[in-house]
N, C-alpha and C positions, 0 to 999 in steps of 0.2 A: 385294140378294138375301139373303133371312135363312140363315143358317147356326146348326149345334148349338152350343149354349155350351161352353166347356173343361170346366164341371162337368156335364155332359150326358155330356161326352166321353168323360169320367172314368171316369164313374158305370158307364157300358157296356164297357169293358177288364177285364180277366181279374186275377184276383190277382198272378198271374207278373210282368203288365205292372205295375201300383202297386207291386212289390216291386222292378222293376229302377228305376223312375222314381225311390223312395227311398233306394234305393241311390246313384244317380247325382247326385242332391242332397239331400243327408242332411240341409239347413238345413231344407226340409219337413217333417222327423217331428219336431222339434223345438219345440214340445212335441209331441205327439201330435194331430194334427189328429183332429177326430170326428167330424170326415164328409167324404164328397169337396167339399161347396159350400167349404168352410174350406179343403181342398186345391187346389183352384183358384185359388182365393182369393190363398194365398201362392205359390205358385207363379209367379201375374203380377204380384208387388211386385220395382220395379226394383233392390233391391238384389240382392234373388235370381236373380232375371233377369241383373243381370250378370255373378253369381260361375258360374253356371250359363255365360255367352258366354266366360268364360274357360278353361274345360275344350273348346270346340268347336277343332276344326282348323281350318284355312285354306279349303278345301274347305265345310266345315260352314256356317261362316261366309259364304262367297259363296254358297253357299242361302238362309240365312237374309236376307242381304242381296237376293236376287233376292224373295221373297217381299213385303220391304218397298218396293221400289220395283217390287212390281204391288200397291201398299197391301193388302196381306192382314191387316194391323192393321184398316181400315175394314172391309172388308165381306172375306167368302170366295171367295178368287179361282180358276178352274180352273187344277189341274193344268198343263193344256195350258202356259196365259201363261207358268209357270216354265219349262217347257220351251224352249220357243221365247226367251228370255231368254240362256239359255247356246250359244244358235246350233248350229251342226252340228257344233261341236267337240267336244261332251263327248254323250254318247249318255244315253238317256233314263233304261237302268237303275242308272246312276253317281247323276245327282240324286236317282232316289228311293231311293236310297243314304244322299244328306244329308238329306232328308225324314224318312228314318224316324230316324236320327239328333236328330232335332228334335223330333218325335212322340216319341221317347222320355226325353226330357227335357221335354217340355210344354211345350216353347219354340215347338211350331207343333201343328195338331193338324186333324181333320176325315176324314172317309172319302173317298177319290178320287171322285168329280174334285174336289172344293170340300176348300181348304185356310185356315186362317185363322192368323193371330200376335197373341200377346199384344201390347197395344196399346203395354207399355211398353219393347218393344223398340228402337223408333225413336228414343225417347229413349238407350238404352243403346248402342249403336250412332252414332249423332249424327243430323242433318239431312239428309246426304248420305249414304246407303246406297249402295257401288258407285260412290263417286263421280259422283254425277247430281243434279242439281238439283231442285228442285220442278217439280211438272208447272203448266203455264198453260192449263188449259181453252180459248181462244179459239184455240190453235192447232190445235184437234183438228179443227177445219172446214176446215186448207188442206192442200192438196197439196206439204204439204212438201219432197220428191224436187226438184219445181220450182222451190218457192221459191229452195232451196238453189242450184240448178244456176244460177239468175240472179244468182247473188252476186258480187260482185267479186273480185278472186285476195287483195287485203288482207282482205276482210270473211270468205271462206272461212279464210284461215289463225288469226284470232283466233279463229274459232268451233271448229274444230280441237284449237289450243293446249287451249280451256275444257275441251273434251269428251276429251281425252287424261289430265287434269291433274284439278285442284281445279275443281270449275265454278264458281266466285268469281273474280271478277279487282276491283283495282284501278284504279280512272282518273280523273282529273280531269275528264272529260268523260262523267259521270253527273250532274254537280250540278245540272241544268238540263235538261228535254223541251224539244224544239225540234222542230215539224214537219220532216214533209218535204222539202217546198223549202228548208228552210232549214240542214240537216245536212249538215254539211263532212266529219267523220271518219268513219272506219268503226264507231267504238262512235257516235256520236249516229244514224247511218243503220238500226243493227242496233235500236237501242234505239225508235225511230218505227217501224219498221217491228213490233215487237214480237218480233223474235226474241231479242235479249237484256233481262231487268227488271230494272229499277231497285231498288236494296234500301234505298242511303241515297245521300247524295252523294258519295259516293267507292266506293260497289260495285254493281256489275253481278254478273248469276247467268244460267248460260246454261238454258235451259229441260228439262226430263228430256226431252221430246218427239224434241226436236232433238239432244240428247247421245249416244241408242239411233239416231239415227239416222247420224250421223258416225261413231257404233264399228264400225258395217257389220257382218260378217259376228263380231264380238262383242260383243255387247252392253253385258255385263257388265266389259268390257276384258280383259286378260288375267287367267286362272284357272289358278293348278298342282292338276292334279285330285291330282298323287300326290307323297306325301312325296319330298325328296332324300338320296341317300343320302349313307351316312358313306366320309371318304376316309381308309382304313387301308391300314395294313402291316403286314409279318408281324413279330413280335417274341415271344423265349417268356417266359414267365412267370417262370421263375430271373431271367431278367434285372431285371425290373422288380420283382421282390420282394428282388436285391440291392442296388438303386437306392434303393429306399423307404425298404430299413432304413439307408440309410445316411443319408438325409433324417432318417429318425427320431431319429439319434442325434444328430443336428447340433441339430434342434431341442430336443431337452432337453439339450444343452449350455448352448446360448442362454435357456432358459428359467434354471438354476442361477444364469449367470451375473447374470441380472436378480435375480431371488431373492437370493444374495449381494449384490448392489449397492445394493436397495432395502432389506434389512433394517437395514441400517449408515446410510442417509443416503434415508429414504422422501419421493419428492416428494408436494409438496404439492397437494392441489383445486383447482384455478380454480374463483372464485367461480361463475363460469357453471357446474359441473360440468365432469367432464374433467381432461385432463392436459395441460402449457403446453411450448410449442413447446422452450423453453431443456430442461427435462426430456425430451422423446421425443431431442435430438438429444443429449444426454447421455447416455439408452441404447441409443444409435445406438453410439456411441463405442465404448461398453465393451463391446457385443457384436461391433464390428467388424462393422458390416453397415451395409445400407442404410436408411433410415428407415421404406419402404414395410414391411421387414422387420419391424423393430421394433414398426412399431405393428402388424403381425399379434401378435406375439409379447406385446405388452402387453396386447392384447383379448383374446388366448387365457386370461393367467394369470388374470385376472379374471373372467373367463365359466368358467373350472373352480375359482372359487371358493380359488384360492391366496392371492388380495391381494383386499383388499376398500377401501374409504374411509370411514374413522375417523367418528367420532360428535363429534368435539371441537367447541371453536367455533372452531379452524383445522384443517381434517380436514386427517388428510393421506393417502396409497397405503399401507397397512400390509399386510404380510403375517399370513395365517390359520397360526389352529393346523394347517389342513391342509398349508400347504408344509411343514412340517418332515415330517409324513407322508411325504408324495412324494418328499421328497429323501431321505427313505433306503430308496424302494421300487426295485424292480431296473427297467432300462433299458425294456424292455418294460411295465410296469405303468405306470409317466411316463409313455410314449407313448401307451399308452391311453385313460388320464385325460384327455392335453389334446384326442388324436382325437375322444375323445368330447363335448368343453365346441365343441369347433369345430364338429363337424356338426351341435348343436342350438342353437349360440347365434345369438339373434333378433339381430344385429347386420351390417354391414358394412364390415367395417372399411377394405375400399380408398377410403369415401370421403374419409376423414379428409387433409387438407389441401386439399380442394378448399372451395366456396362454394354458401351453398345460394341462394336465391331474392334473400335479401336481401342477397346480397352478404358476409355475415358467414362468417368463415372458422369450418371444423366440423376441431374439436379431435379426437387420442386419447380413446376413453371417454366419448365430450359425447353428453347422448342424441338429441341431433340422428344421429347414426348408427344408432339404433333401427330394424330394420325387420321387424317379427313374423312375413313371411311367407320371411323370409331362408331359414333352414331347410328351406323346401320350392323352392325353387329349386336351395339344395346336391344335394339328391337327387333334383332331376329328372336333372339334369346325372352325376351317380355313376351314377342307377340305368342312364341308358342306358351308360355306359360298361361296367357290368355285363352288357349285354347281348349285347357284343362277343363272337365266338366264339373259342373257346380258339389262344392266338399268336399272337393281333391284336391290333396297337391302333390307335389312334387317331394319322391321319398331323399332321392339321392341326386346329385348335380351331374354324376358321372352318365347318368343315362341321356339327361338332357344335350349333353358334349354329344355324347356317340349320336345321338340322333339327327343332329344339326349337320356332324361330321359326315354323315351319309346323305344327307340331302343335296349338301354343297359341298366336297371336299375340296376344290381348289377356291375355295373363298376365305380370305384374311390372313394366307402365309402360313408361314411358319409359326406364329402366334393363337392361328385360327380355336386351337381347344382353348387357352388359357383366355383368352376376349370371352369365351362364353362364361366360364367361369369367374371373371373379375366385373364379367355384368350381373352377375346374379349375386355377386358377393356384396358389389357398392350398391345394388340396387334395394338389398336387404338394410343395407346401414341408412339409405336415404330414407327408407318410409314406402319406396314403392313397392317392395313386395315385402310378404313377413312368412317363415313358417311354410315355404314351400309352393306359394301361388301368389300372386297378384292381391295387394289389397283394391278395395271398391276405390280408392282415389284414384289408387296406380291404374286400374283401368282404364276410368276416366282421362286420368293425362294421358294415356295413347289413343284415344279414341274421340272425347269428347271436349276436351282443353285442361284450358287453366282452370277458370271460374270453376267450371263444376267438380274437378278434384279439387280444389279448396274447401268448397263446401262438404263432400263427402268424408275429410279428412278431418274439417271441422264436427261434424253430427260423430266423428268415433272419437278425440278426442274428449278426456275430463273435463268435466266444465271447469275454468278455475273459481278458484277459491276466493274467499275475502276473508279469509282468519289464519292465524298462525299461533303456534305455544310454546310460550315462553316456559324455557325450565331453570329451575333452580342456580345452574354450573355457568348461567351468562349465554346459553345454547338456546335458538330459536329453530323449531322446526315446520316448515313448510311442508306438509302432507300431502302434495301435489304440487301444479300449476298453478303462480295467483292469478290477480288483475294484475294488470299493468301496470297500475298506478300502486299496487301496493308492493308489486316488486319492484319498482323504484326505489320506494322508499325502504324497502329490507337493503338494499344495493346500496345506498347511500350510508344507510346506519349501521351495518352488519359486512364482515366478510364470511364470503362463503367456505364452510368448512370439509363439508363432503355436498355432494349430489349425486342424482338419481331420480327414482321417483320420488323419493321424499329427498328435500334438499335441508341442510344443517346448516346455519348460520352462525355466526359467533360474533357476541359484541363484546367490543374492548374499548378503551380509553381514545387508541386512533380513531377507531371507526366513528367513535360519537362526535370527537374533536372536527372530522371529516363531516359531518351530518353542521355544525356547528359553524363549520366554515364557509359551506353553503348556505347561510342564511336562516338554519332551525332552529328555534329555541331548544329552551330545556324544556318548558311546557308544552310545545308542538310533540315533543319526544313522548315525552309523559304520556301526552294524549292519543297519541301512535299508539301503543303498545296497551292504553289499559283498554283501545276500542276495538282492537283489532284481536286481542290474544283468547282464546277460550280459557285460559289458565291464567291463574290467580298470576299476579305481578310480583316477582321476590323481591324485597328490601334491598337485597345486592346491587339489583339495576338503578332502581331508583335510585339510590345515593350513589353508583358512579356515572349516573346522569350530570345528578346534584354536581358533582365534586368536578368532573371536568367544566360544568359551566358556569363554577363560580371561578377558576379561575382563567377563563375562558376569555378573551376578546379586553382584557384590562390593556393591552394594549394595543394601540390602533396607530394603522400605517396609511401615508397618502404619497401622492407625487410630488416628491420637490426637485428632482431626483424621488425621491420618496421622503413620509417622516413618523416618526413615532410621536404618538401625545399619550398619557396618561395623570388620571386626574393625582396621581401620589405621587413627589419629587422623589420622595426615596427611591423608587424602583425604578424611575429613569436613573437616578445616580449610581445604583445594584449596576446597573445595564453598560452605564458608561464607563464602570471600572472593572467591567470582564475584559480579558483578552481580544475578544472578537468585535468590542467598537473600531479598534483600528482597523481593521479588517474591513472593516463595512464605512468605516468614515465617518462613524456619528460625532457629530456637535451638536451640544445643547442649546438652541435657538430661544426657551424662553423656559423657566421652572418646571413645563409640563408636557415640552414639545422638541425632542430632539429630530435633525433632519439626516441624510445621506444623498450621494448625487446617485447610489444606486437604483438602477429598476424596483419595486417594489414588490415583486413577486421573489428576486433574488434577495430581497433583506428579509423580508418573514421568512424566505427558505432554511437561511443562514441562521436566526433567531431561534427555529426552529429546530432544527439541531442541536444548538447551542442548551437547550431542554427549555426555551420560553414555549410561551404558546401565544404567540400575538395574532390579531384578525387581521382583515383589510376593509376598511370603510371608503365611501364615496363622497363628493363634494354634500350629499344630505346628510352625511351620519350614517350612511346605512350600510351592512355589514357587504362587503363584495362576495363573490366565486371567483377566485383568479388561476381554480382548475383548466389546465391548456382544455381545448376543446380536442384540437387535433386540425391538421391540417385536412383542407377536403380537394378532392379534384372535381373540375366542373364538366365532365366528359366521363363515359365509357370507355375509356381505352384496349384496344385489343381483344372487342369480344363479339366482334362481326364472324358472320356465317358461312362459311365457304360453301359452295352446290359442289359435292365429288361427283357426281354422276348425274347424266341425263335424267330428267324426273319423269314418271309417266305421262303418255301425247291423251288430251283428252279426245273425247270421240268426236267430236266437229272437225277437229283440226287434223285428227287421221282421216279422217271423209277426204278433206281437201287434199292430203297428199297422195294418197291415192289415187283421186281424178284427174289430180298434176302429171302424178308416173301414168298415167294412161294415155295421155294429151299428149305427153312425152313421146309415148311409143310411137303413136299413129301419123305423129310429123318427124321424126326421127331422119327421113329420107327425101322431105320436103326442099324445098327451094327457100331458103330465106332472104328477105328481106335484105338491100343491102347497106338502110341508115340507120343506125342508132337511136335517132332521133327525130320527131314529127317536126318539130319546128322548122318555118322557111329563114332561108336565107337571099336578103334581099328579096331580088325579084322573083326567085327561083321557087320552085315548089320540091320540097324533098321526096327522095326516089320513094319512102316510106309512105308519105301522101298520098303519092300519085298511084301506090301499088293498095293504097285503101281504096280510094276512089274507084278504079277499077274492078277491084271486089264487089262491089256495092251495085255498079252498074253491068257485070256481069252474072252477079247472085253467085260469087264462088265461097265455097267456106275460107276461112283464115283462122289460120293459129296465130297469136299475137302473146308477146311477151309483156306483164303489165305489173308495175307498181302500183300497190294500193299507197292510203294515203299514213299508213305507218310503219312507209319503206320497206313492206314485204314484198317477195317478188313473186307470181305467180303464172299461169300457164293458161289461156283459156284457144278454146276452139269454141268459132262463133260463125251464125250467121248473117253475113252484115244486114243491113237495112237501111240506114240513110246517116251521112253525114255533115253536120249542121252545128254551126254555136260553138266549134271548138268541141263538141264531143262524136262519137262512133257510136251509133246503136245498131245495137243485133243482139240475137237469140244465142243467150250462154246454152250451151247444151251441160255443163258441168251444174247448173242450179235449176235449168228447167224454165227461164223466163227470160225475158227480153230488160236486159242491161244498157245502163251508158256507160262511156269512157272515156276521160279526157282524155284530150290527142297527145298533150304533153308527158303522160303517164304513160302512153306506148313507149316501152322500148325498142322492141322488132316486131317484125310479120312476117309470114309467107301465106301462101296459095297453098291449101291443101290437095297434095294432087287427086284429081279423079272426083274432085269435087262437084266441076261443072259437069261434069259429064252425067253424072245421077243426079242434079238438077235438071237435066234437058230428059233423060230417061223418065222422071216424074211428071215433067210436064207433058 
């Protein structure tokens, strides 16, 4: 039965319609088709066809499947067949629900009753639409009800099993046809008599005929016509924006402390790319967390372009000139920065320890975790949690999966549940959501940017503090967030001994010696701790203030190589009769001044050791920091944005392709032009010229092919007016007013035909 073509289809739809169909798959305007035959055209190319099946719902989807298995790809099948398809369970004005859903994306198309589908849907979809086999013509002549009812109770249940299931089975008793008489099992009996076909020698396929007919009173098997819903509870909004910030600040602790870790001792590239297992469980360690953690934590600082990987011919993980940035931006502005590297970066990082196809374990960082549509699975997942009404969230993750799963079930693979769920899980550890919903930042960063979830993130977070209490045991505890400035200085003079919300400090001999070597007195110390502390100052501290800084800096190193001077010869003499002057090369240069040709960072190191405690001074006297800095890079390396997919056309510019595909239509069958180009040659005047000129002094319409001036190409039908100065004016009829054009920016023209002719009929 012939049916209208898609570009028939097309052709006869309303602008409205091509503008929502463009809308709904943007890969079509892309470039600008110029007529509908080209819009149909692409339209039924399967890769567009499938990105287009991945935006259908579940619902959608079992239309489109019912359509192919009444082959509506071969010929145009009535209405009616779909109907009758979905049985008496689903009512008629539901499918053509999904219908026009389909019609509106060009994935099915035709005027009631006669419907048809691009042909490369079957492909996109697979072999089994619905789960149902191929149809076998030869069964179309029995009375199958009967057949069936003469079955055996074995032969009944195997055909059952097929038509519930996969309609493929395995068996070893397909290898071989064997009559009638001669069939022992219930597959060689099914298979002679023709109800089940042979496909190779290990598979049988049960027939479409007979699979609609064991589903009974469904044909299609089970269909949820309607989304399921989310299972929440009530919860307010303080809560989970105090929750968030307090994830937030955990996370840019953890992030510091890698920053800190890697600047001093940056792991090295695995040759494969990536980061090597001895390294991730190293800064496992030093953040005190889990590893899953970590390597969130290490794909975040990379994807916000903190740490990049060296250029050497042994790269190693180096930190950007931007970390130093961030780490002296306030708590809030950190957290923004990494929120925002994590909901657009193309990666996933849960799968990192797992294996991929071949078995090969997938590294931290290895771009075998690459996945460019990562990103728009994070925000499927956020936006519906966004769409939770105010004091609710979300009870269980499981409901949020099946939801998404029915909206889109052929979107994200074989991964497609597990993405929604490692978006909701990192998104909880970043700070963007807490407790089931969205906090007020995480909002903000999907909607309103950076700045204003910073601030938002800002007003939930503790104010920090300016005090800390010193205990008795050498223990200082931080009862929040400080200042800046004053965690620096706990940083400097204190290692950390636990953290959390309250973070535990601990001073020792190193750590003061460390504060000491940096340039702090013992009085700056003093005055640290008795301005800063709400609690009384123990005697303990203070004299092992006292006690490291008296015998603190008595020895002082320079470049000679390097040297040592101390105002007491004895203890240069102590020094030069240990083992380790040889070692280091020292010679006495004067009573108080021994020298080495060593760097002077490697002789304090060495001395140090050795149990001295010497400084480092400068050409004033004054004390150095010859703590490495860490090496920096002066680039972002590696954390450009890929586009996976078409973005949405805005509405100007669907206006224009629309009036393109119609310009298209209406000269489709025109005469064209036969130069490329207006320009003359020598003496000559181009065919293209002269076929404007002509228009002009005939008053015929023209289509003319036209680059604007930033190289886009477009389609106009116009009516000329006069030719002068190197440009063409006439009346655009696509804008409604009277245009120029330089001549050079024609590409082609024709005569619209029948043009002049309703110019002569007006006049």
């Amino acid at each position: 039965m012939p049916g209208t073509s898609l570009a028939d289809w097309l052709r006869d739809q309303d602008d409205s319609m091509l503008a929502a169909l463009l809308r709904a798959r943007p890969d079509l305007a892309t470039p600008a088709p110029p007529d509908t035959t080209v819009l149909a055209t692409r339209a039924g190319i399967g890769i567009s066809v499938a990105r287009a099946c991945e935006e259908l719902d579940t619902f959608s989807l079992a239309v489109l499947e019912a359509l192919l298995v009444a082959d509506a790809d071969q010929q145009p099948v009535p209405e009616k067949s779909i109907l009758e398809l979905f049985g008496g369970g689903v009512s008629a004005d539901r499918v053509r629900e999904g219908l026009a859903v389909l019609r509106a994306r060009a994935l099915a198309w035709g005027a009631d009753p006669t419907l048809s589908v691009v042909p490369t849907a079957r492909e996109v979809i697979g072999p089994f639409p619905a789960g149902l086999g191929r149809s076998a013509p030869h069964l179309d002549r029995q009375d199958l009800p009967a057949v069936v009812a003469g079955l055996s109770e074995a032969e009944r249940r195997l055909l059952e099993a097929l038509a519930a299931g996969a309609p493929v089975g395995q068996t070893k008793d397909a290898g071989t046809m064997v009559p009638p008489d001669r069939a022992r099992t219930p597959v060689q009996r099914l298979l002679a008599a023709g109800l089940l076909l042979r496909r190779d020698a290990e598979t049988v396929e049960l027939p479409r005929q007979l699979g609609l007919l064991l589903r009974g009173e469904h044909p299609l098997g089970p269909v949820r016509l309607d989304e399921p819903e989310l299972d929440t509870v009530r919860r307010s909004a303080a809560d989970s924006d105090a929750a968030a910030a307090g994830e937030a600040l955990e996370l840019c602790r953890h992030v510091e402390t890698l920053l800190r870790l890697w600047s001093t001792e940056p792991p090295p590239v695995l040759r494969s790319g990536g980061l090597g297992v001895r390294e991730l469980r190293r800064a496992a360690r030093a953040l005190e967390c889990t590893e899953p953690r970590a390597t969130l934590i290490i794909e975040l600082v990379v994807a916000a372009g903190l740490v990049a990987a060296s250029d050497d011919t042994e790269p190693h993980w180096l930190l950007t000139v931007a970390a130093d940035t961030w780490t002296a931006s306030h708590s809030e502005q950190r957290w923004a920065t990494l929120a925002l590297a994590w909901l657009d970066m193309p990666r996933l990082p849960a799968l990192a320890g797992s294996r991929d196809d071949r078995e090969r374990l997938l590294s931290v960082l290895a771009e075998e975790l690459r996945r460019p549509r990562a990103p728009l699975a994070r925000r499927r997942a956020l936006d519906e949690l966004g769409t939770l009404p105010a004091n609710t969230a979300l009870r269980s993750d499981d409901s949020l999966v099946e939801l998404l799963a029915w909206r889109a079930p052929r979107q994200g693979g074989r991964l497609r549940d597990e993405q929604v769920r490692w978006a909701l899980s990192e998104a909880a550890a970043v700070g963007v959501s807490a407790l089931g919903r969205l906090s007020s930042a995480g909002r903000a960063l999907l909607s309103d940017g950076q700045a204003e979830a910073a601030r938002l993130m800002g007003a939930a977070m503790p104010p920090p503090l300016d005090h800390i209490l010193v205990q008795a045991d050498l223990t200082v505890i931080a009862p929040g967030p400080l200042e800046s400035d004053l965690a620096s200085d706990m940083a400097l003079v204190a290692d950390v001994e636990s953290a959390g919300s309250a973070t535990v400090y601990r001073v020792g001999e190193a750590s003061v010696r460390r504060a000491l070597d940096a340039g702090r007195s013992a009085t700056e110390l003093h005055d640290l701790f008795a301005e800063r502390s709400r609690t009384p100052i123990p005697q303990s501290l203070t004299y092992l203030i006292d006690d490291v800084a008296r015998r603190h800096g008595r020895l002082r190193g320079g470049s000679a190589g390097s040297f040592l001077r101390c105002e007491d010869p004895v203890l240069l003499t102590e020094v030069l009769g240990r083992p380790e002057a040889a070692q280091f090369e020292l010679r006495r240069l004067a009573p108080t001044v021994l020298v080495s040709p060593l760097p002077l960072a490697e002789l304090l190191d060495g001395l140090r050791g050795a149990g001295l405690a010497p400084v480092a001074e400068g050409l004033d006297g004054r004390l150095l920091d010859l703590r490495p800095a860490g090496r920096r890079l002066s680039r972002r390396a590696g954390t450009g944005r890929r586009v996976v997919s078409p973005g949405p056309i805005d509405e100007e510019r669907l206006a224009e392709v629309v009036t393109g595909i119609r310009i298209g239509d209406r000269t489709s069958g025109v005469r064209r032009g036969a130069s490329a180009s207006t320009a003359s040659e020598g003496h000559r005047i181009s065919p293209t010229f002269t076929l404007l000129q002509d228009a002009v002094s005939s008053r015929h319409q023209l289509w003319i092919g036209f680059v604007d001036s930033h190289g886009v190409a477009t389609q106009r039908i116009i009516d000329p007016v006069s030719i002068s100065g190197g440009f063409l004016e006439g009346f655009d009829q696509s804008v409604g007013a009277v245009q120029r054009y330089p001549l050079h920016r024609i590409s082609t023209a024709a005569l619209v035909e029948g043009s002049a002719d309703a110019a002569g009929a007006a006049d």
